[in-house]
Structure formats: C-alpha cells, structure tokens
N, C-alpha and C positions, 0 to 999 in steps of 0.2 A: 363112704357115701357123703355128699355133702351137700351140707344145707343152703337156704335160701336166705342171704344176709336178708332182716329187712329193715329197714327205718323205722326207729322210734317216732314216730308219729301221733302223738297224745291228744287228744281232743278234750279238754278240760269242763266244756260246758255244753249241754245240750243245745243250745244256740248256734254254737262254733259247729256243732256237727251239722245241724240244719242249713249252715251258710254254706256248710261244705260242701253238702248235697246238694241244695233246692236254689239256693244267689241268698242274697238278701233282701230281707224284706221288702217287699213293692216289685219284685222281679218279679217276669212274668211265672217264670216256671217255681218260685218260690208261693206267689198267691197259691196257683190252681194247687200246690200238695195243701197247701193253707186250708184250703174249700175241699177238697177229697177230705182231710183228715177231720173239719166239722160236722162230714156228712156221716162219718163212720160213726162220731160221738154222738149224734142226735141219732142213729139206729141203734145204738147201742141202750141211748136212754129209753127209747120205746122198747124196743126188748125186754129190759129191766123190767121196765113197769108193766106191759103185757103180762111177765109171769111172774109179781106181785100180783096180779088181777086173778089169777091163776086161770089165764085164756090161751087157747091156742090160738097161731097165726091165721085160721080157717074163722074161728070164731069173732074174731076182731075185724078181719075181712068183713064179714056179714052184717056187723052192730054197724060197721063203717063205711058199706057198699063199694067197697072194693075188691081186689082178690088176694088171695092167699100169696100169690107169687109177689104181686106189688108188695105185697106186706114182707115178704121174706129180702126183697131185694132194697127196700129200704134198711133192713134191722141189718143188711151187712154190707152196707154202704156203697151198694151200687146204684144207687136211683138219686137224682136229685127229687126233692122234694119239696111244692110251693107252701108256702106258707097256709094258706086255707085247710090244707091237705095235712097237716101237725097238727092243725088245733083242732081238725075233723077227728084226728087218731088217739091225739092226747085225750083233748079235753069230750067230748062225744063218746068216744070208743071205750074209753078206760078212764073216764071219771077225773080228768085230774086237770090244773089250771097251769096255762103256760103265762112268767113273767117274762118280757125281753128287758135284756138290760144292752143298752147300747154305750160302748166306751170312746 
C-alpha cells in the first residue's frame, strides 16, 4: 500500500498561516475574516460576563429589551452588532463599563 508523499510545508508564524489563508492585510477577504473573528471575540466577552452575572440569555434579553435569540446569536458570532446595542448589553444589562481603545 502506499502513501501519499506530501510536502514539508511549515508555517512558522500565526501571521504566515493567516496570509496563507485570508491575503494580507488590507485584502479584502483578509479584513471581512479580520471583522467575523472581532465579532466572535466580542460574543464571547458578553458571554463571559453574562454568566459572571450569573444570567441567562432569556434574562439579559429582558433587562435589555431584546430577545433571547438576538442575544444567543451575537454570543456566537453570528450577528453584527452596533455599537449602542454593546453598551445597551454591556453596560445596562450586566453592569459593567465598556473602554475603546483605538490603535
């Protein structure tokens, strides 16, 4: 039986794999994985802190007049999210202060 040669192909820096994948920076299909993978990490942080709060997505919905679903589909990074709408969730919902830092 015989195997499948394959190339050493080494990708040495997380960087090098993301050029590999997405172009480089400023490419288009490099930004939009750039913005998908921000929106995962900002559902992610609301997540977090929801259950530090120790709230469910139903409960948070309610304090924030939204719905469950909205809330579910941001914590898993399918929804973009405007800005009013974070600091409705953040700071409103679950008590906590959002800083931006812009680089």
């Amino acid at each position: 039986m015989k195997t499948k040669d394959r190339k050493n192909k080494t990708i040495s820096t997380f960087e090098e794999h993301l050029e590999k994948e997405y172009g480089k920076i400023g490419t288009i299909k490099r930004t939009e994985f750039e913005i998908k993978a921000k929106s995962f990490a900002i559902g992610e942080i609301i997540k977090e802190e929801r259950k530090l709060a120790s709230m469910t997505q139903e409960q948070l919905a309610e304090k924030t007049g939204t719905k469950k679903s909205f809330i579910s589909r941001i914590e898993n990074g399918h929804s973009d999210i405007q800005l009013s709408t974070l600091y409705k969730l953040l700071e409103l919902g679950l008590g906590r202060k959002i800083s931006i830092v812009i680089q």
